[in-house]
C-alpha positions as CSV (number, residue, x, y, z in Angstrom):
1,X,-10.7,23.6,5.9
2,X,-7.7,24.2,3.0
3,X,-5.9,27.4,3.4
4,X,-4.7,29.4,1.0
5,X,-1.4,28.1,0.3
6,X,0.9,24.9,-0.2
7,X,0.5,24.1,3.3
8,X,-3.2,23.2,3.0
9,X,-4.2,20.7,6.3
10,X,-6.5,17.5,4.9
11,X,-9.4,18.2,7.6
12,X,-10.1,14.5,8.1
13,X,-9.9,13.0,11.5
14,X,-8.9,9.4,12.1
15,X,-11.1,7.1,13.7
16,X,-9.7,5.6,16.7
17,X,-12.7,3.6,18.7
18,X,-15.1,1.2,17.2
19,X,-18.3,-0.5,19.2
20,X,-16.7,-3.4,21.4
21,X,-19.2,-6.0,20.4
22,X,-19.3,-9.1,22.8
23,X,-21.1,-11.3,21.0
24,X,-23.2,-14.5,22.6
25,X,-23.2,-18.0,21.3
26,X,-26.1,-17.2,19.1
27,X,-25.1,-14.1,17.1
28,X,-22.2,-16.1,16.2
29,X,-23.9,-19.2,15.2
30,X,-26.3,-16.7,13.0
31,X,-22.9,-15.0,11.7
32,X,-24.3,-11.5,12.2
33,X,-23.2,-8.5,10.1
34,X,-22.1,-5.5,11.7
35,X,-20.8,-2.1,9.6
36,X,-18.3,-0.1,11.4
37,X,-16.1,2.4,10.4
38,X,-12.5,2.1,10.2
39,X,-9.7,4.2,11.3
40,X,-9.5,5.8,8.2
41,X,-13.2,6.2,7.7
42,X,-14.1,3.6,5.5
43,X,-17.2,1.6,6.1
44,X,-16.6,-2.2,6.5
45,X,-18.8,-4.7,6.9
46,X,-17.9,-7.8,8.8
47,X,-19.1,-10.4,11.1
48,X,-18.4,-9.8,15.3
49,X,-15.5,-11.3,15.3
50,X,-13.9,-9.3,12.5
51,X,-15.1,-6.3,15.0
52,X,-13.4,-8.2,17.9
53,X,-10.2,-8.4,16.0
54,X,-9.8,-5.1,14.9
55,X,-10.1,-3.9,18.3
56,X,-7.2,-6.3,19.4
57,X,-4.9,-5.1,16.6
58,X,-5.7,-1.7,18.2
59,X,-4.7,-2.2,21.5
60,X,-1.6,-3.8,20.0
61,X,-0.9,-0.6,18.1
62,X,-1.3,1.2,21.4
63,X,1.2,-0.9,23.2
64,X,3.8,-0.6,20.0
65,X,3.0,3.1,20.7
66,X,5.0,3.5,23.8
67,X,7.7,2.1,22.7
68,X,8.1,4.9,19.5
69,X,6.8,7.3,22.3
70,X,9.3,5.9,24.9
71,X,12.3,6.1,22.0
72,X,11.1,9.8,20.9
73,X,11.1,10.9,24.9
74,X,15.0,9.2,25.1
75,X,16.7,9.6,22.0
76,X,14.7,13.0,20.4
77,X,12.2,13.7,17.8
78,X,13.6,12.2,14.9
79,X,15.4,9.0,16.3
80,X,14.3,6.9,13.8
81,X,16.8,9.1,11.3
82,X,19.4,7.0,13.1
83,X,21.5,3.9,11.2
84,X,19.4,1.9,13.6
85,X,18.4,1.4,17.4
86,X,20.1,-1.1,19.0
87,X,19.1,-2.9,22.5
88,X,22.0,-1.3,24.2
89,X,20.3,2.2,23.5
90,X,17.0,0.8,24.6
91,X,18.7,0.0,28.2
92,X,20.4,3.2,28.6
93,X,17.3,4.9,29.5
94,X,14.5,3.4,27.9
95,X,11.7,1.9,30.1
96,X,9.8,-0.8,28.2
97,X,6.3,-0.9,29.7
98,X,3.5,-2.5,27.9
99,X,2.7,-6.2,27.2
100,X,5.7,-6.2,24.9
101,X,8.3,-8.0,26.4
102,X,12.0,-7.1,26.7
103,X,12.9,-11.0,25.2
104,X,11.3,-9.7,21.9
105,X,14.1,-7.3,21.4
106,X,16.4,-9.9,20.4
107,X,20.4,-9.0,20.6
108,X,20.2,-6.4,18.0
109,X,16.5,-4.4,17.5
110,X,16.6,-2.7,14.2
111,X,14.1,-0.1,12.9
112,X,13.5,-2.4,10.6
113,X,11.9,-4.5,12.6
114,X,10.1,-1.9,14.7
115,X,8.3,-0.4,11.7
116,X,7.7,-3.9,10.4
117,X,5.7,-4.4,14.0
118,X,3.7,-1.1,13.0
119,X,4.3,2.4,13.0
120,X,1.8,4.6,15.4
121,X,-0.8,6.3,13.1
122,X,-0.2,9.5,14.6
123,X,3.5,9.3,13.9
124,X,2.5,7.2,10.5
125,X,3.3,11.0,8.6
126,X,6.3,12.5,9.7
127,X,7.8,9.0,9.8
128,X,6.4,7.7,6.4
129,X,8.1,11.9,5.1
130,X,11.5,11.5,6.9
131,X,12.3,7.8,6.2
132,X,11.0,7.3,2.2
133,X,13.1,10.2,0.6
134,X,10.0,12.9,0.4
135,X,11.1,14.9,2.6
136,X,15.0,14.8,0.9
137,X,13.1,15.1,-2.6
138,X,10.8,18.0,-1.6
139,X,13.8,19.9,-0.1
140,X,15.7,20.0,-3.4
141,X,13.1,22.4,-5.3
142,X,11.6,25.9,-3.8
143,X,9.1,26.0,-0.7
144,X,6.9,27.1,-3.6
145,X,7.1,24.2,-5.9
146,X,3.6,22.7,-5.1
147,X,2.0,25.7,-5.0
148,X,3.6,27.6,-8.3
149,X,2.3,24.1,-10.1
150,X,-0.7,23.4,-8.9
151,X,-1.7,27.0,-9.9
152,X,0.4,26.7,-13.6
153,X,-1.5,23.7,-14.2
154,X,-4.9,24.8,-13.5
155,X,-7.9,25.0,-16.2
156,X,-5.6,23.0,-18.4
157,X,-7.0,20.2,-20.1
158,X,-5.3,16.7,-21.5
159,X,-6.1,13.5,-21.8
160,X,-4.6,13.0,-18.5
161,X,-6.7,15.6,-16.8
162,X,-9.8,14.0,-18.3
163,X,-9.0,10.5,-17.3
164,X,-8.7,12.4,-13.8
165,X,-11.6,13.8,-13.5
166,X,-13.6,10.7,-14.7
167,X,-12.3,9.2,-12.3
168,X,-12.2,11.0,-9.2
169,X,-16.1,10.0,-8.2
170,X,-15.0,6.5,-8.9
171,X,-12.3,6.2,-5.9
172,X,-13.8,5.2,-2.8
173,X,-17.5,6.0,-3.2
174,X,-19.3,6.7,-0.5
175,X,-16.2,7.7,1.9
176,X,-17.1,10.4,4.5
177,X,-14.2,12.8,2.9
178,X,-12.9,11.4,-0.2
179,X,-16.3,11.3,-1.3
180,X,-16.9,15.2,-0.9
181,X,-16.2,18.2,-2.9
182,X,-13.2,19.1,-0.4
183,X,-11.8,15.4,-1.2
184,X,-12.2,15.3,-5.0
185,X,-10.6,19.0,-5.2
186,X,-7.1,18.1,-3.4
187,X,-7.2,14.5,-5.0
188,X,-7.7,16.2,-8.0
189,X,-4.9,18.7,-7.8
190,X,-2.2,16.0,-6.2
191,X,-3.1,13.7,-9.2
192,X,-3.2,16.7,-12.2
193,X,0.2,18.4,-10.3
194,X,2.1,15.0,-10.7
195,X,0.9,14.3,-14.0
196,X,2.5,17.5,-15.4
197,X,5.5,16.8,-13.5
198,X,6.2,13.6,-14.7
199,X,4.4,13.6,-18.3
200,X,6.0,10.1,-19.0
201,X,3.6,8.7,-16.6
202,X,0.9,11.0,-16.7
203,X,-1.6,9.3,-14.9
204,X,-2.3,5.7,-15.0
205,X,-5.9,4.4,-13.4
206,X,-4.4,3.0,-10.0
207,X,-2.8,5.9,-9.0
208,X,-6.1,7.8,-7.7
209,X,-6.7,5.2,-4.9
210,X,-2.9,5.3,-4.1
211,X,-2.8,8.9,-3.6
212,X,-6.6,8.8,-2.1
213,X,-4.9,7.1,1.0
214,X,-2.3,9.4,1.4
215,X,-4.2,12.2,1.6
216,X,-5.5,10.2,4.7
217,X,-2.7,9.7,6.1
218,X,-0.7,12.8,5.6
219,X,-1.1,15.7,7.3
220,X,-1.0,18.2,4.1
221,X,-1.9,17.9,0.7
222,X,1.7,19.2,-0.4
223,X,3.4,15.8,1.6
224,X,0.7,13.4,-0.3
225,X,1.9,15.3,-3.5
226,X,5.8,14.6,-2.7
227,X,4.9,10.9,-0.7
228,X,3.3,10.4,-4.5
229,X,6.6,11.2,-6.3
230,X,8.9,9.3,-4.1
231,X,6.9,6.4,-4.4
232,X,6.8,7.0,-8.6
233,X,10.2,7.8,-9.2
234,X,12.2,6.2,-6.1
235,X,10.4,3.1,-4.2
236,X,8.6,1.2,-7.2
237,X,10.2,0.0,-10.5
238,X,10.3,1.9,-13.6
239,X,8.0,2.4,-16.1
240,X,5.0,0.7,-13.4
241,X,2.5,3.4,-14.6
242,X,3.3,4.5,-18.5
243,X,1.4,4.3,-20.9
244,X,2.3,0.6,-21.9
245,X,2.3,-0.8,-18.0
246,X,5.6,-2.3,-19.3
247,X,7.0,-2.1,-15.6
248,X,3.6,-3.7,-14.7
249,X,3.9,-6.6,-17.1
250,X,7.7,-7.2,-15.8
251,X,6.5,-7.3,-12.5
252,X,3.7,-9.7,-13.0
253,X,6.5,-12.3,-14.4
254,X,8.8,-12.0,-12.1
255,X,5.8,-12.5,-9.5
256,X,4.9,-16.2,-11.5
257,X,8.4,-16.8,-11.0
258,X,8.8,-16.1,-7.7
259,X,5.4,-18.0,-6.8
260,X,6.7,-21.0,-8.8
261,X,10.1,-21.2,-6.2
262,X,7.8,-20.2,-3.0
263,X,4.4,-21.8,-3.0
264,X,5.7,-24.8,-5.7
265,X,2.7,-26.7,-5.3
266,X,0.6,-23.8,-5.2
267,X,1.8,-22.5,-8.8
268,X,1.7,-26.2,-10.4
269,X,-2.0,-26.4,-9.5
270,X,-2.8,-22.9,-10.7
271,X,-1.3,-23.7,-14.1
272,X,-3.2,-27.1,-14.3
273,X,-5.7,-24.9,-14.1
274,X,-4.7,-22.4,-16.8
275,X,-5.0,-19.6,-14.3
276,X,-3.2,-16.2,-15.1
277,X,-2.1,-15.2,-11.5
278,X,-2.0,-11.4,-13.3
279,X,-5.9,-11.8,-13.1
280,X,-5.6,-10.8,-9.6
281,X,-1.9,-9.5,-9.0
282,X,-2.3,-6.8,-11.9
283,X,-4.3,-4.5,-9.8
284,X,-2.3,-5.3,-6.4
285,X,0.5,-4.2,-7.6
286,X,-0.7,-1.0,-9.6
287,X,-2.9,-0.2,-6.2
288,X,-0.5,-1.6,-3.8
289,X,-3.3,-3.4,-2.3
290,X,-5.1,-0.3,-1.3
291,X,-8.6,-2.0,-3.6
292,X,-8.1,-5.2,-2.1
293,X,-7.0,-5.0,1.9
294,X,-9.1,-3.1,4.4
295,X,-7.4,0.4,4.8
296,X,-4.9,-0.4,8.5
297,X,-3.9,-3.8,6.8
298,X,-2.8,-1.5,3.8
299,X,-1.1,0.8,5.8
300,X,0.7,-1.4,7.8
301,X,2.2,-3.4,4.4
302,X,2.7,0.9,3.1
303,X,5.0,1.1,6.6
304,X,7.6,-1.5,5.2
305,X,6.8,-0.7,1.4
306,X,8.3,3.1,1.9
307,X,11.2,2.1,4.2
308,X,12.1,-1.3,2.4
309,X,11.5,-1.5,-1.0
310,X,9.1,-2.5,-3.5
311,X,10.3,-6.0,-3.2
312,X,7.7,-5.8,0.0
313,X,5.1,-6.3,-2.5
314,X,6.1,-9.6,-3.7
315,X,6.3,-10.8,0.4
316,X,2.7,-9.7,0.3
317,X,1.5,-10.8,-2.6
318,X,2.6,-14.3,-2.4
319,X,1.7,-14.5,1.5
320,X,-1.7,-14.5,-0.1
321,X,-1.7,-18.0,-2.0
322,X,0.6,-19.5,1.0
323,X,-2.0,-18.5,3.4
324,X,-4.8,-20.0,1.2
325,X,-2.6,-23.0,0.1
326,X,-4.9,-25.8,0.7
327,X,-8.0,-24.3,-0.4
328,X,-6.6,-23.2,-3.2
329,X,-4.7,-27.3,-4.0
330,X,-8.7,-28.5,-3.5
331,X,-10.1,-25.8,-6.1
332,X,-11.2,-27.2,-9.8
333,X,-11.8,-23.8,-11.3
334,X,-10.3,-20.3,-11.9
335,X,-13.4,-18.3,-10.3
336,X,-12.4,-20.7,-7.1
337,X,-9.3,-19.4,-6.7
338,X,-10.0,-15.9,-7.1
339,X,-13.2,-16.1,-5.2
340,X,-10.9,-17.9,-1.9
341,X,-7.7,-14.7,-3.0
342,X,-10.3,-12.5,-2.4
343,X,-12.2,-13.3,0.6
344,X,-8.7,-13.7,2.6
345,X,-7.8,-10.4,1.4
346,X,-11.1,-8.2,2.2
347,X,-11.1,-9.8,5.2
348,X,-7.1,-9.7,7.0
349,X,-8.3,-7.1,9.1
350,X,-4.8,-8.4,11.6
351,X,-2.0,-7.0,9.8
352,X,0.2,-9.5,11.8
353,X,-1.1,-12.4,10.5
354,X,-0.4,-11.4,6.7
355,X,3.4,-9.9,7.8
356,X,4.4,-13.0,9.5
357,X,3.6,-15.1,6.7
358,X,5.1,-12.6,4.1
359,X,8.2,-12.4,6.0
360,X,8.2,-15.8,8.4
361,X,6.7,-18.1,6.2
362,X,7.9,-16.7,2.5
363,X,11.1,-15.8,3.7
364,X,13.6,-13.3,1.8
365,X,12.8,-11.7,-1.5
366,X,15.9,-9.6,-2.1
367,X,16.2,-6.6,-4.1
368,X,19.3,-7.9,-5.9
369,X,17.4,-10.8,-6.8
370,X,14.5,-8.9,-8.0
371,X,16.2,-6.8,-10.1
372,X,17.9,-9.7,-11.6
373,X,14.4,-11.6,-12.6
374,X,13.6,-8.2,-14.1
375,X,16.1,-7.5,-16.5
376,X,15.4,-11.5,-17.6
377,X,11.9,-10.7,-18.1
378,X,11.9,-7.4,-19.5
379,X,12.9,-8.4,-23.4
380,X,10.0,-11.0,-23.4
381,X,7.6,-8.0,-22.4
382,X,8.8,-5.3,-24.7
383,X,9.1,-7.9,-27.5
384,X,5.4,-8.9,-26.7
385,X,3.8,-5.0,-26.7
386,X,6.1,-4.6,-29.8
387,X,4.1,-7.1,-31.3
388,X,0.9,-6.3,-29.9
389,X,1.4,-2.8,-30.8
390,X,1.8,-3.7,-34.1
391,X,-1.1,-6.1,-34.4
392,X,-3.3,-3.1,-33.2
393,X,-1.5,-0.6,-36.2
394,X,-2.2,-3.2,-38.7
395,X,-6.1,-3.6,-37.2
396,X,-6.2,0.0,-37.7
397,X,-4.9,0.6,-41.0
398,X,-7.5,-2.3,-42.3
399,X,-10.0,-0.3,-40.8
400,X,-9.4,2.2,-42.8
């Protein structure tokens, strides 16, 4: 239950067994359905082998375990505030047991590419707090700051607040906590605080099922509030989530650009087709995939997003047409492509099989190179909401 006070604990409790399923020649053939919950509650429906595979990804979070637990026992709580961990400090005291072989720590291991292989869930908080900026951001204001707003704010009303609480029933229906009074009430006050924090962005339609999830995955409503406003004002690009989505826009260029110089082939044939690669990418991009992946897929892409960069989103986002690269070159129509985008995506349910594309198969997406495309593209967009913003004033003043 919530106490009283900034510190209030979200009472939901991860998931960590599903039904082992060994399935016989004949409930494959028949392609059987199964639901099962996930580790963060959610109820997904998939075949037996989708159960299969999720429980293999679990035992591989297990063994990745031991190594963060192995690192915390050696080198202290909060190692991973370190530069980086190098294989020398891994031999000085560290005893590697698990599947995972001492080859794989090539020359130089980096925290980078431990949380790339996966952080623990039950170290996915203080880990996500520590290595994003919230925890920097949240001590630069009073130990009061959530509270004093949350209670400032409340039984006021605007357009923001509205847009809130039409929406709050709408984000993840049907989830055992989410889907509660409890749920609604601290998604309500995380999404109402930051909208009266930042009023700039207020609250753009998105942002509920981002700050849904990390309620789950924080341990307090207060370090979803501040792991919202690090993402808003420090990981993701400017101006993502105001009122015009201009960030948005300038991100969905520079994603056909990028697309054009990765998957060449891909984006030729999409155009032949007259396909608008913002039908699908608009909403990963303002959800960060949390609508589109099942919830540990999510969170593994979130581990890299908070300690890389937004430009993890573009390694993500374009791993999903190279994965689907000759279905896609055999498609005639634009419901084919987004039906085959789609069906990949509810159903990566291996977070390593989307990674090593993203990063083995798409290769670097650099921030300097981002934020080059970006300042290229952002005079087309604001020209073209200038000019759909006037079209609308003119609409509006015939109406009249």
């Amino acid at each position: 239950m919530y106490a009283p006070s900034h510190t209030r604990e979200i009472s939901f409790e991860l998931h960590s067994e599903l039904p082992i399923i060994r399935h016989s020649i004949q409930s494959r053939r028949a392609n059987m359905t199964v639901k099962f919950q996930d580790l963060y509650g959610f109820t997904v429906e998939g075949n037996v082998d989708d159960v299969n595979v999720l429980n293999e990804v679990r035992e591989k979070v297990r063994q990745q375990g031991k190594v963060w637990w192995e690192l915390e026992a050696s080198k202290g709580a909060n190692w991973y505030l370190q530069p980086q961990i190098t294989i020398s400090s891994i031999a000085e005291g560290i005893s590697l047991k698990s599947s995972l072989k001492f080859s794989s720590f090539t020359n130089a291991i980096t925290l980078k590419k431990l949380i790339r292989k996966g952080i623990p869930p039950v170290l996915r908080p203080k880990v996500w707090f520590s290595l994003s900026g919230a925890a920097k951001k949240k001590s630069t204001v009073p130990e009061t700051y959530y509270d004093d707003l949350t209670q400032a704010v409340e039984g006021k009303v605007t357009p923001a607040t509205k847009q809130i609480d039409h929406d709050l029933t709408r984000t993840f229906p049907g989830h055992p906590w989410l889907d509660t009074p409890e749920g609604h009430s601290a998604l309500r006050r995380v999404l109402v605080g930051y909208s009266f924090r930042d009023s700039d962005v207020g609250y753009c339609q998105g942002l509920n099922y981002v700050a849904a999830l990390l309620l789950l995955v924080m341990k307090t409503e207060e370090e979803a509030f501040w792991m919202l406003a690090v993402l808003l004002e420090n990981v993701l690009v400017n101006d993502c989530y105001t009122t015009n989505l201009s960030g948005c826009h300038v991100e969905q260029r520079v994603f056909k650009d990028l697309l054009s110089k990765k998957c060449p082939r891909v984006a030729a044939h999409l155009e032949s087709l007259e396909f608008d690669v913002s039908l699908v990418a608009t909403e990963w991009f303002l959800c960060l995939f949390s609508k589109s992946l099942p919830s540990e897929t999510t969170m593994r892409v979130w581990d890299v997003l908070f300690f890389e960069g937004a430009q993890v989103l573009f390694n993500v986002a374009l791993a999903f047409f190279k994965m689907n690269e000759e279905k896609i070159l055999l498609s005639h129509h634009v419901g084919d492509v987004i039906n085959i985008i789609q069906k990949t995506t509810h159903h990566l349910f291996d977070p390593d099989d989307l990674l090593t594309v993203a990063f083995d198969q798409i290769g670097t997406v650099t921030t300097n190179n981002i934020s080059k495309q970006r300042k290229k593209q952002e005079p087309a967009v604001m020209a073209e909401l200038g000019q759909r913003l006037r079209r609308l004033t003119s609409l509006s003043e015939e109406e009249k």
